[in-house]
Structure formats: structure tokens, C-alpha cells
C-alpha positions in Angstrom: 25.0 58.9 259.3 21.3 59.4 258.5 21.4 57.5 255.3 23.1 54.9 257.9 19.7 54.8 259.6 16.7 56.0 257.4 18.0 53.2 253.9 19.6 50.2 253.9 22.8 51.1 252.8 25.4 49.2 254.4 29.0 50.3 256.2 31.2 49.6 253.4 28.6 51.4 251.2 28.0 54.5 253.0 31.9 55.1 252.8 31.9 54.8 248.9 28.9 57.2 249.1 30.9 59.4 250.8 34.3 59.2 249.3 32.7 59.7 245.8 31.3 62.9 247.2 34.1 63.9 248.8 36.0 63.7 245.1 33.3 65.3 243.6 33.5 68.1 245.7 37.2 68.3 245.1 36.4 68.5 241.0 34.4 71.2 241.9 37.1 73.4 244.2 40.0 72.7 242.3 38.5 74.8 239.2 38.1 77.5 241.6 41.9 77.7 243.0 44.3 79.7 241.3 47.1 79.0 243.0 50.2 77.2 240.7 50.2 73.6 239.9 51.2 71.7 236.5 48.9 71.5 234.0 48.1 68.6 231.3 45.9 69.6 228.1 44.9 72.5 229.7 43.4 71.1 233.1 45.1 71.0 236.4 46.9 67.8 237.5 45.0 67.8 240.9 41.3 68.0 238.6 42.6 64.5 236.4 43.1 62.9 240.4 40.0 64.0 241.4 38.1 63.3 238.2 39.8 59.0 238.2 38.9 58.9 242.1 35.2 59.6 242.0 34.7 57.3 238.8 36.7 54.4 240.9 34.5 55.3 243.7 31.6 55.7 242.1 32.1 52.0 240.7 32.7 50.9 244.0 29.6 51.9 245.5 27.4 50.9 242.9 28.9 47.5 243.1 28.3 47.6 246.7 25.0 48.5 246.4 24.0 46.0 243.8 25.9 43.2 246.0 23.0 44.7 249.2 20.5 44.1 246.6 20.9 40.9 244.9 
């Protein structure tokens, strides 16, 4: 909400921002679970979600933000 306020980065923006931290965070956590799950070239499954959601997210705030600018 403060970014909301204090720059002038829009609604649709500010949930990017936040959904690409959200997935970054959830990089982060799942390599410190050790609980089951399948595996693919040595990573967990959950870590490949997480890792294609924050660079789709990631995109989509940037092109929001450059649409704010331009």
C-alpha cells in the first residue's frame, strides 16, 4: 500500500510487484523444506513453479510499468 501512495505505480502494477515477490519468496522457502515431493534434474518440482511464475510476473510488471511511463 505505501508504494500505492508514495510512486506512481498503478493498481494493476502494484499487484505484479507483489505477486513477483510473493514467487520470489516461495523460490526462497521451498529450498528450505524437506518434506517429499518429486524431483526433476535434481531440483524440486514446486522450485521450477515458482522459478516460471516470478519470471512471468516479473515481465508483467515491467510491461506495466513501462506502459505508466510512456
Amino acid at each position: 500500500m505505501w508504494l500505492g501512495h508514495h510512486r506512481s505505480i498503478k493498481p494493476p502494477g502494484l499487484f505484479a510487484l507483489y505477486v513477483t515477490g510473493y514467487s520470489a519468496f516461495r523460490i526462497f522457502e521451498e529450498s528450505l523444506r524437506v518434506d517429499p515431493s518429486e524431483h526433476f534434474l535434481g531440483l524440486r518440482f514446486n522450485m521450477y513453479v515458482a522459478a516460471i511464475a516470478h519470471r512471468r510476473h516479473a515481465v508483467w510488471f515491467c510491461v506495466h510499468a513501462a506502459a505508466q511511463v510512456g
